[in-house]
VOBANU-73629 format. One record per residue: residue number from 1; residue in three letters; y, x, z of N, C-alpha, C in turn. Coordinates in steps of 0.02 Angstrom, whole numbers. Example, Ala and Ser with C-alpha at 12.3 -4.5 7.8 and 13.67 -1.06 7.14 Angstrom:
// residues 2
@n:1; res:ALA; n_north:-284; n_east:660; n_up:390; ca_north:-225; ca_east:615; ca_up:390; c_north:-165; c_east:660; c_up:390
@n:2; res:SER; n_north:-112; n_east:642; n_up:354; ca_north:-53; ca_east:684; ca_up:357; c_north:2; c_east:645; c_up:394
This chain:
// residues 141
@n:1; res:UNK; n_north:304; n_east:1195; n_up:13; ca_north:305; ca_east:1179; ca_up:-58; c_north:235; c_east:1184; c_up:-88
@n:2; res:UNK; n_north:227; n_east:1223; n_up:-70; ca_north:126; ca_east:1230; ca_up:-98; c_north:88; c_east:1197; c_up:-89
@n:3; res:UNK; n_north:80; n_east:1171; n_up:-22; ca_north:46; ca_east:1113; ca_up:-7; c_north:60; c_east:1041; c_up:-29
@n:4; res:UNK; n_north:122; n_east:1041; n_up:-49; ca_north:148; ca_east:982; ca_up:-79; c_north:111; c_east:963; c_up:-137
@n:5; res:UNK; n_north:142; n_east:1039; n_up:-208; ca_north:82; ca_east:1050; ca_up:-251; c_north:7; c_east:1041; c_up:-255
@n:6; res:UNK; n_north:-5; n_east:1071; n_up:-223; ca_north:-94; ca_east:1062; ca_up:-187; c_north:-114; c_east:971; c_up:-197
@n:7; res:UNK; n_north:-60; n_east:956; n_up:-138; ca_north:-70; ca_east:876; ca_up:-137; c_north:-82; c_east:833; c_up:-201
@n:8; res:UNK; n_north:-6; n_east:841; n_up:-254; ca_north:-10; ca_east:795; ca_up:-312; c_north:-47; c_east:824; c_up:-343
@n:9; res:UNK; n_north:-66; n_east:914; n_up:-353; ca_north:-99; ca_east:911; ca_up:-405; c_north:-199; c_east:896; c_up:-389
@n:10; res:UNK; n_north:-208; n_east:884; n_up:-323; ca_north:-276; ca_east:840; ca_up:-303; c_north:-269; c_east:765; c_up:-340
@n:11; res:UNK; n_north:-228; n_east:721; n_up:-333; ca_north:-209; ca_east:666; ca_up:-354; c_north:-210; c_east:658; c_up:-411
@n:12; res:UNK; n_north:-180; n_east:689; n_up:-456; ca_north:-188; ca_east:706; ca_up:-535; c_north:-230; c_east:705; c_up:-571
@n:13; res:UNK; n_north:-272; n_east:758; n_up:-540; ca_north:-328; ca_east:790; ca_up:-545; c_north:-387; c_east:724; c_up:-553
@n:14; res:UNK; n_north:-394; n_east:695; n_up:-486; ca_north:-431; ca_east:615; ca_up:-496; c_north:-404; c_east:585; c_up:-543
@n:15; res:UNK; n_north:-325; n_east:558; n_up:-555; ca_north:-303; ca_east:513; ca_up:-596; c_north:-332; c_east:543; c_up:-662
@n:16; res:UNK; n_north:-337; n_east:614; n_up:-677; ca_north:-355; ca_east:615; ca_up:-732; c_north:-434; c_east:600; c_up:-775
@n:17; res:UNK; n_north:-471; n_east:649; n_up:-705; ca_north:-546; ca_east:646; ca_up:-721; c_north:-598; c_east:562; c_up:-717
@n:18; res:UNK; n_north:-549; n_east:505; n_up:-667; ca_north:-581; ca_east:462; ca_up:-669; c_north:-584; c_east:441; c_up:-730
@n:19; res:UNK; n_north:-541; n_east:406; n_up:-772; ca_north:-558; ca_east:366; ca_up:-836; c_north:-601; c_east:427; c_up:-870
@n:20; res:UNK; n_north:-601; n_east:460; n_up:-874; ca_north:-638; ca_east:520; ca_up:-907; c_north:-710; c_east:490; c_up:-892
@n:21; res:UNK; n_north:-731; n_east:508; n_up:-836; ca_north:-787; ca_east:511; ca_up:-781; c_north:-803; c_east:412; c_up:-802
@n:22; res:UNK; n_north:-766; n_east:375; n_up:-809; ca_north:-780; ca_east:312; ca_up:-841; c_north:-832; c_east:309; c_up:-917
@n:23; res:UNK; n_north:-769; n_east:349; n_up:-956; ca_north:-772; ca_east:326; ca_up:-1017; c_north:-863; c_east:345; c_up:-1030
@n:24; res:UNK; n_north:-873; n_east:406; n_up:-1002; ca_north:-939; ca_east:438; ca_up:-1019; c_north:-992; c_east:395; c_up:-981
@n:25; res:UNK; n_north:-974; n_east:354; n_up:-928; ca_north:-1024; ca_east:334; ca_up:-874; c_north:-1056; c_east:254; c_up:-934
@n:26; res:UNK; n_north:-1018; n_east:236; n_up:-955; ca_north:-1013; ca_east:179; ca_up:-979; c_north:-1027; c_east:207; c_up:-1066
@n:27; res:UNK; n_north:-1031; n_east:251; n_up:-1073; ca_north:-1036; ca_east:265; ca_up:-1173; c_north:-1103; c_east:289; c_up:-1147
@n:28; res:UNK; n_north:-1128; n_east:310; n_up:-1102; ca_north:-1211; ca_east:355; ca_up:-1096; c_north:-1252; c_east:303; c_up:-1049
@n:29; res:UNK; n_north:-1240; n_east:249; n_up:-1018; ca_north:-1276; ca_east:222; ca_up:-976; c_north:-1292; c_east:135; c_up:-987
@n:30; res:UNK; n_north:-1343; n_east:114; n_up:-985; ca_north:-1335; ca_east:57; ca_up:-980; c_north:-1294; c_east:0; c_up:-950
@n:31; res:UNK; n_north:-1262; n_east:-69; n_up:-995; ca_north:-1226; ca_east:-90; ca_up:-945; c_north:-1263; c_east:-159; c_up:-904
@n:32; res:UNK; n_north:-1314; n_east:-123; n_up:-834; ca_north:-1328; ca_east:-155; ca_up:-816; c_north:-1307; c_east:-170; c_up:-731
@n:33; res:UNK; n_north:-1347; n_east:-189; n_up:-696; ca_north:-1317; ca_east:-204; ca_up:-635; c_north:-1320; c_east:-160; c_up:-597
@n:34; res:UNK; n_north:-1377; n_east:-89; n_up:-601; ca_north:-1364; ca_east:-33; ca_up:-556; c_north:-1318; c_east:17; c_up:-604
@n:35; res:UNK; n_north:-1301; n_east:10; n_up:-654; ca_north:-1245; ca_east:39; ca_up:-657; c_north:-1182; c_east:32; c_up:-648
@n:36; res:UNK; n_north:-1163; n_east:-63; n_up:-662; ca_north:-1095; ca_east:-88; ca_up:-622; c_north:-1084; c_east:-65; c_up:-535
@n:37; res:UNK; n_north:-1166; n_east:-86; n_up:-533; ca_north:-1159; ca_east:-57; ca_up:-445; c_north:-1123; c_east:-2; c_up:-435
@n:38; res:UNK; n_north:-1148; n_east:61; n_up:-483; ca_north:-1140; ca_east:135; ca_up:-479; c_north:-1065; c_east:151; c_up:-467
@n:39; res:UNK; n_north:-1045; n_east:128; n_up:-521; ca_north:-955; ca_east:111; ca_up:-551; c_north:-919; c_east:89; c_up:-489
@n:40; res:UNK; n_north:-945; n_east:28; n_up:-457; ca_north:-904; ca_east:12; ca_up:-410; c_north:-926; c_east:49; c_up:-350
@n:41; res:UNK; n_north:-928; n_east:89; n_up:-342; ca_north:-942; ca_east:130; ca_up:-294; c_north:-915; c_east:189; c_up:-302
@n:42; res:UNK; n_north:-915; n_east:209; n_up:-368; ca_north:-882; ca_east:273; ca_up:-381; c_north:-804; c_east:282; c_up:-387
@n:43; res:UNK; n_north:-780; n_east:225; n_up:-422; ca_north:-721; ca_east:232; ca_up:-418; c_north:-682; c_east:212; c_up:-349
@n:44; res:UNK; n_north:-686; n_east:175; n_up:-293; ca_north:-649; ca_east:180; ca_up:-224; c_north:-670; c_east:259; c_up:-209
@n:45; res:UNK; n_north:-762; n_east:279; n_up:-205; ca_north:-760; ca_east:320; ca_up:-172; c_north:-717; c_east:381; c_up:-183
@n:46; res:UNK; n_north:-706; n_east:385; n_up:-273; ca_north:-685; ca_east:449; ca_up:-309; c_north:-601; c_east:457; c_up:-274
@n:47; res:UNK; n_north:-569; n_east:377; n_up:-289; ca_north:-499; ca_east:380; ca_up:-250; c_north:-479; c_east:387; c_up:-201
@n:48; res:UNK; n_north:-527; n_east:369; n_up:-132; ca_north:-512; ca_east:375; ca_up:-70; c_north:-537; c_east:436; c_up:-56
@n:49; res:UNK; n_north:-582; n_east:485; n_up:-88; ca_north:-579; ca_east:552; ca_up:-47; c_north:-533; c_east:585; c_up:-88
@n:50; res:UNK; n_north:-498; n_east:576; n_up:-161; ca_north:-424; ca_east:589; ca_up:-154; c_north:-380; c_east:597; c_up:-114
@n:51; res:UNK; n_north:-367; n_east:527; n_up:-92; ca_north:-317; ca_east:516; ca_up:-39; c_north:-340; c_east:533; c_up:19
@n:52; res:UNK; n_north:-392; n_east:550; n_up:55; ca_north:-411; ca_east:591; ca_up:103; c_north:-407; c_east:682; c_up:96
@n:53; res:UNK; n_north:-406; n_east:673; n_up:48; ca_north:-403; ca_east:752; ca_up:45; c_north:-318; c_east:754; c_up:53
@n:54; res:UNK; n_north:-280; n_east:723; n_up:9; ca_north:-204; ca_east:744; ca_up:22; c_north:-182; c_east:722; c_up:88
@n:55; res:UNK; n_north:-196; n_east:683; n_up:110; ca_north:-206; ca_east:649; ca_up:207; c_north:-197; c_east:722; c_up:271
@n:56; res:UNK; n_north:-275; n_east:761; n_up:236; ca_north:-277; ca_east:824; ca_up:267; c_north:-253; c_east:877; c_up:255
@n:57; res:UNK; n_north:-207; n_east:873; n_up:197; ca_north:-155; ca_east:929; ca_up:181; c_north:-166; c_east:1002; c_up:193
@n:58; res:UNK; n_north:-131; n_east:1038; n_up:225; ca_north:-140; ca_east:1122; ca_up:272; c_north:-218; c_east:1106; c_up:288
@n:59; res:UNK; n_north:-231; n_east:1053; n_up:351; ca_north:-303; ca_east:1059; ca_up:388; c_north:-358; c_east:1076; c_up:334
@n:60; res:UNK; n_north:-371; n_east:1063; n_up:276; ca_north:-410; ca_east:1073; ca_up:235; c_north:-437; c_east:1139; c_up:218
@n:61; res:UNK; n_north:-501; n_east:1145; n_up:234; ca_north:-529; ca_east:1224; ca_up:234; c_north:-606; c_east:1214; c_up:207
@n:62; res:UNK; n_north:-632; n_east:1241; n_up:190; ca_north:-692; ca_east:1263; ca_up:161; c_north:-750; c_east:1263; c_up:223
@n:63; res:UNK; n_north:-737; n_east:1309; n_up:259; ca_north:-767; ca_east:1340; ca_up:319; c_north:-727; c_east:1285; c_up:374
@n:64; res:UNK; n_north:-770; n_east:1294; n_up:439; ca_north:-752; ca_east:1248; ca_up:489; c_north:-687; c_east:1296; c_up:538
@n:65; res:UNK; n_north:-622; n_east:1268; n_up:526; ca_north:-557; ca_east:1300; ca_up:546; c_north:-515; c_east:1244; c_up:585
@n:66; res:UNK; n_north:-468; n_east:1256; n_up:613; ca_north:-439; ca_east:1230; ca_up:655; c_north:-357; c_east:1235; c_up:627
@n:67; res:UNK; n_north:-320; n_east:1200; n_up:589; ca_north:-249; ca_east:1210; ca_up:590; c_north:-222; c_east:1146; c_up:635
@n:68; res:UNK; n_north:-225; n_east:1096; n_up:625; ca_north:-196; ca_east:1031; ca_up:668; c_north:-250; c_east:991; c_up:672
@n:69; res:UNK; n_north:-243; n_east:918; n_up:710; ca_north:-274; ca_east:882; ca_up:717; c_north:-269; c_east:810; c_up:661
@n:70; res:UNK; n_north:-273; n_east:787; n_up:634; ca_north:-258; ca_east:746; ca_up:586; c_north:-279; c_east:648; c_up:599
@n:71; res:UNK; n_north:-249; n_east:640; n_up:613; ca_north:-261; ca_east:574; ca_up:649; c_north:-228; c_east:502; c_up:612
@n:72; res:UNK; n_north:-202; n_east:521; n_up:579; ca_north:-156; ca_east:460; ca_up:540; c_north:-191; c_east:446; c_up:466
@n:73; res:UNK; n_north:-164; n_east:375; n_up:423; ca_north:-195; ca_east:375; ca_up:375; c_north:-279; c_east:340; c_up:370
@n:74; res:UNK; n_north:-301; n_east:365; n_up:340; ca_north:-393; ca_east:358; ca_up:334; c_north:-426; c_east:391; c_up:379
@n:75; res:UNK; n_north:-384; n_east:441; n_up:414; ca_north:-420; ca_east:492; ca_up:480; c_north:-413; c_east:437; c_up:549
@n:76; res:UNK; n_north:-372; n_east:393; n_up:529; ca_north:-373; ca_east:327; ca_up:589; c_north:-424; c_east:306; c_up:608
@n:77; res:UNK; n_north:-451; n_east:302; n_up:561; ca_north:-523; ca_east:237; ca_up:567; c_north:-575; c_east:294; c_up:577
@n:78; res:UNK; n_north:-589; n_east:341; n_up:527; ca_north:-640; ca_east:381; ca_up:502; c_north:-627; c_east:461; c_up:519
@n:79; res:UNK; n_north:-673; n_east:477; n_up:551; ca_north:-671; ca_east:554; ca_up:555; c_north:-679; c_east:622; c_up:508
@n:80; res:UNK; n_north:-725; n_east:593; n_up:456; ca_north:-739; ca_east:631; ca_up:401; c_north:-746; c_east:572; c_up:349
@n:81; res:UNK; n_north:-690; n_east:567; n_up:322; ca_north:-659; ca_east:529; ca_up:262; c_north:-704; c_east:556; c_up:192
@n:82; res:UNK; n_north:-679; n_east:627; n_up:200; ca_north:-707; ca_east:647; ca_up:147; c_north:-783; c_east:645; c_up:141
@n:83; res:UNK; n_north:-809; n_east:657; n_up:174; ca_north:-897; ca_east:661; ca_up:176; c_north:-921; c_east:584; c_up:162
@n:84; res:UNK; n_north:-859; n_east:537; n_up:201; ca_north:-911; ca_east:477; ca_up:190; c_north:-895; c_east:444; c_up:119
@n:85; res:UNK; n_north:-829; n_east:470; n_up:89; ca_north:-822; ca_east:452; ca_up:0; c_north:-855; c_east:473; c_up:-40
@n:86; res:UNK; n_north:-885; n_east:544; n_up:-30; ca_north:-920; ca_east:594; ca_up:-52; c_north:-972; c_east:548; c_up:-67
@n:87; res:UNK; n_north:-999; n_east:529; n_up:-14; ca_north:-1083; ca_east:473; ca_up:-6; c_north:-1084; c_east:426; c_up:-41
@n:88; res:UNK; n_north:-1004; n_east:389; n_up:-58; ca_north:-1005; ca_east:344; ca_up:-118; c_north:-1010; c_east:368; c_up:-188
@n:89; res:UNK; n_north:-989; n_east:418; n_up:-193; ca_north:-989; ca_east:453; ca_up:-297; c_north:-1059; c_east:454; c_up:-268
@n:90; res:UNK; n_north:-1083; n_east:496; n_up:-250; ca_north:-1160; ca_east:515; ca_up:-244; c_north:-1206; c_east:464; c_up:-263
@n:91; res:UNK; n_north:-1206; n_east:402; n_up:-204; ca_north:-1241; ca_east:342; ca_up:-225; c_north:-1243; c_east:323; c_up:-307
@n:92; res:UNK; n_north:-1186; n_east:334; n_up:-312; ca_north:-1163; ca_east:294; ca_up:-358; c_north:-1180; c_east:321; c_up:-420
@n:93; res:UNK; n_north:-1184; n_east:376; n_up:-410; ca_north:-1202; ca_east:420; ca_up:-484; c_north:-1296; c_east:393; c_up:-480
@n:94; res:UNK; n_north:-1332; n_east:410; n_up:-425; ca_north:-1395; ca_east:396; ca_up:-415; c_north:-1413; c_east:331; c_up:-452
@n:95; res:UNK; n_north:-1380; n_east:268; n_up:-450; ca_north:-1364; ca_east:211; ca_up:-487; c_north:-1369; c_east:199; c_up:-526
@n:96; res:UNK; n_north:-1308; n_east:244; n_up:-563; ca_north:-1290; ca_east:261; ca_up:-639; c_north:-1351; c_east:278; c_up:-675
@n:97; res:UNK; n_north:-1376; n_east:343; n_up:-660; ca_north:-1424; ca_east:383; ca_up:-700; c_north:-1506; c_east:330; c_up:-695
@n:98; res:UNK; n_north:-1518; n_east:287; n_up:-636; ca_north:-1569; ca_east:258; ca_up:-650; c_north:-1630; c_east:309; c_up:-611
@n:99; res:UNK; n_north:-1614; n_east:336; n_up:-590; ca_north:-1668; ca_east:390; ca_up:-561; c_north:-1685; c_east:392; c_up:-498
@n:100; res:UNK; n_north:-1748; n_east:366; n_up:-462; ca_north:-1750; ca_east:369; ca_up:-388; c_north:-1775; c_east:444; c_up:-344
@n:101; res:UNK; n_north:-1774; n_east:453; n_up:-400; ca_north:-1784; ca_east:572; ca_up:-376; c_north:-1734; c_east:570; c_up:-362
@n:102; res:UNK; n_north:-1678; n_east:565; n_up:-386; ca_north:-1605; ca_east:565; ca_up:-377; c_north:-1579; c_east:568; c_up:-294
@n:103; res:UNK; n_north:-1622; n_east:497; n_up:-279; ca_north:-1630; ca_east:493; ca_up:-196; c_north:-1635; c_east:539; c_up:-152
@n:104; res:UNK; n_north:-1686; n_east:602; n_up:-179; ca_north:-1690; ca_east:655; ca_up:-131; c_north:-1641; c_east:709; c_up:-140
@n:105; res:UNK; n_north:-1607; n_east:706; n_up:-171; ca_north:-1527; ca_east:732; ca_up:-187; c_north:-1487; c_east:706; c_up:-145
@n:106; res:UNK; n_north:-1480; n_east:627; n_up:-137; ca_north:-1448; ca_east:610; ca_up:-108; c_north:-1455; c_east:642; c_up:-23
@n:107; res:UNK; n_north:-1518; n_east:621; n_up:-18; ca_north:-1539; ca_east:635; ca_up:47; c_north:-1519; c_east:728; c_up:76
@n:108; res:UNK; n_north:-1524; n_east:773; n_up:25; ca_north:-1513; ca_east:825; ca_up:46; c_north:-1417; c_east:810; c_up:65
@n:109; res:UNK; n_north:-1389; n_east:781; n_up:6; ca_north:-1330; ca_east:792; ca_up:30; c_north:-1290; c_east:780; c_up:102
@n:110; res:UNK; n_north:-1322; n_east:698; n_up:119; ca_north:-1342; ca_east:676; ca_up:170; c_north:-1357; c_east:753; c_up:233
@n:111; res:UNK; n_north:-1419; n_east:767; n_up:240; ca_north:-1434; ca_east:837; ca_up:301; c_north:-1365; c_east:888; c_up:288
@n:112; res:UNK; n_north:-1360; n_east:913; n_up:233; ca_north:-1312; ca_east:966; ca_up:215; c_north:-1235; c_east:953; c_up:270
@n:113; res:UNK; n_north:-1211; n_east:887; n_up:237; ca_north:-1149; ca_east:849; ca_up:274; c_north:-1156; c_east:842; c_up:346
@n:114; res:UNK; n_north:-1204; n_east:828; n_up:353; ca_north:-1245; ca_east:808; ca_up:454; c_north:-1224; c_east:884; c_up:476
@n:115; res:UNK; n_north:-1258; n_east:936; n_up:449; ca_north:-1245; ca_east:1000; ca_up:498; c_north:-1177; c_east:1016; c_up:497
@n:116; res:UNK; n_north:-1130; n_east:1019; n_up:438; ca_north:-1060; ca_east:1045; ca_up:417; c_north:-1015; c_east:981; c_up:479
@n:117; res:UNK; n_north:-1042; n_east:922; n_up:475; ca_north:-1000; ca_east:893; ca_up:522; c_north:-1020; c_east:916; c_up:588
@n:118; res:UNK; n_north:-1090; n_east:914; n_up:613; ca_north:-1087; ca_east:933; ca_up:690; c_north:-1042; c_east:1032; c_up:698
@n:119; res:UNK; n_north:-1050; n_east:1067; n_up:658; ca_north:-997; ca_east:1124; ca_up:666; c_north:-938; c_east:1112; c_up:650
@n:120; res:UNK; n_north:-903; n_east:1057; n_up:600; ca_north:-856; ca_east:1053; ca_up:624; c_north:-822; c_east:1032; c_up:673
@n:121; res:UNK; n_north:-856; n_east:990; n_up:693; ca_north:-853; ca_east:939; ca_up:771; c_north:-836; c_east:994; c_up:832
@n:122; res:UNK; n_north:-890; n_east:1028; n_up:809; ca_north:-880; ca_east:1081; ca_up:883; c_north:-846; c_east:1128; c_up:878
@n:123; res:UNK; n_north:-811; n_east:1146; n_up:833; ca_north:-756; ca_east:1170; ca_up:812; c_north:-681; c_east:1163; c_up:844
@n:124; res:UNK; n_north:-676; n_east:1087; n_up:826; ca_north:-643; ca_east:1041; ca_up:851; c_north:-631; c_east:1010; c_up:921
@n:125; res:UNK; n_north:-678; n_east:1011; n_up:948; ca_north:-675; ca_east:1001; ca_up:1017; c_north:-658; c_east:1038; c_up:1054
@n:126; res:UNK; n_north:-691; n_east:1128; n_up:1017; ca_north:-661; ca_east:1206; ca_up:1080; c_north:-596; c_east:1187; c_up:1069
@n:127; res:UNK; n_north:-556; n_east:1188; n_up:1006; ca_north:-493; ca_east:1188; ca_up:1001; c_north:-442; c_east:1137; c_up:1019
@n:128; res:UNK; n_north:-465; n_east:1083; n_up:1025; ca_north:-416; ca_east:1011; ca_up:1044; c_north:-448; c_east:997; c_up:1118
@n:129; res:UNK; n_north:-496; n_east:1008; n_up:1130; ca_north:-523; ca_east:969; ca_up:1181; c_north:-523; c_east:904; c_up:1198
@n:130; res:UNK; n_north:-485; n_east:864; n_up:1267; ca_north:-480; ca_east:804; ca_up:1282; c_north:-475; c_east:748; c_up:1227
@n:131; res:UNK; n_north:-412; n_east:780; n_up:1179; ca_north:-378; ca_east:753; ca_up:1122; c_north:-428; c_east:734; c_up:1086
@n:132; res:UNK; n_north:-464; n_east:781; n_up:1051; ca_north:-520; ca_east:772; ca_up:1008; c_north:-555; c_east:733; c_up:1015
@n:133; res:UNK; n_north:-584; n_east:730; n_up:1100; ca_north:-647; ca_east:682; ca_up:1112; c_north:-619; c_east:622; c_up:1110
@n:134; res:UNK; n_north:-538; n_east:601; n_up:1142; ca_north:-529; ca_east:533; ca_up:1151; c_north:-532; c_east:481; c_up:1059
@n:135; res:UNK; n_north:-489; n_east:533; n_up:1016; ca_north:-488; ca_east:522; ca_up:955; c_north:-556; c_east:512; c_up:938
@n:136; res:UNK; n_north:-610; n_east:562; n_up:946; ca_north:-685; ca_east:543; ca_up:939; c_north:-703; c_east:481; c_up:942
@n:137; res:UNK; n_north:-690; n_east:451; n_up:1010; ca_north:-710; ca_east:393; ca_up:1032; c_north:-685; c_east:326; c_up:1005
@n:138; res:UNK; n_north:-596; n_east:339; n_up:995; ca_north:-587; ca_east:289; ca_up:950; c_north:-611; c_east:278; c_up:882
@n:139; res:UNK; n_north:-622; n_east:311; n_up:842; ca_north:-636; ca_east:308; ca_up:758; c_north:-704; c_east:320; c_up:761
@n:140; res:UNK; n_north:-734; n_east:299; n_up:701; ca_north:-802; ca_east:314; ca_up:672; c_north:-832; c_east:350; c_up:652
@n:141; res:UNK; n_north:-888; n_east:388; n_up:622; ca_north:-896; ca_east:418; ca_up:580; c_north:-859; c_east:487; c_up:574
């Protein structure tokens, strides 16, 4: 039951803050083409690491942990769903604001995500082994 909760109220949570996260992007920013860019980038990315996050349900941890393997969904294609939606708000805000300092933000987030995925990876592999790597091999990212 909690995790259920957990789930819709992640979902919500986006449904609510996007038009929010709109209304301000568009009342404070120019409406030009790196900010349409920004927009369209932000909003798939903002919804699909929604739906990646409720995807990973229980597996979802802070720290690099092991409850199941998660393979269905957006974890089909993509290994870290969330990190690579993440990279779209990010861009996208970088866009928005007009700022190419911004870039080296980006870029940290970029290294930050690189190490958290190679420990989670290896995380993942003590614990699944064969499984892990074959799944590795099929999906991306």
């Amino acid at each position: 039951m909690r995790n259920s909760f957990v789930n819709y109220a992640t979902l919500g949570t986006a449904g609510l803050l996007l038009p929010v996260l709109l209304y301000f992007i568009l009342d404070f920013f120019p409406r030009d083409a790196y900010t349409l860019t920004g927009i369209a980038l932000i909003i798939p990315g903002f919804l699909l690491l929604a739906v990646a996050r409720v995807q990973l349900g229980a597996s979802f941890s802070v720290s690099a942990q092991t409850h199941k393997l998660v393979t269905t969904g957006l974890y089909s294609k993509l290994r870290h769903p969330i990190y690579y939606f993440g990279q779209f708000i990010v861009i996208g805000l970088v866009l928005c604001l007009h700022s190419p300092w911004l870039l080296l933000l980006w870029a940290l987030t970029v290294a930050v995500q690189a190490y958290r995925i190679r420990k989670e990876e290896k995380v993942l592999e003590e614990r699944f082994g064969e499984e892990y790597r074959a799944y590795k091999a099929r999906t991306w990212f």
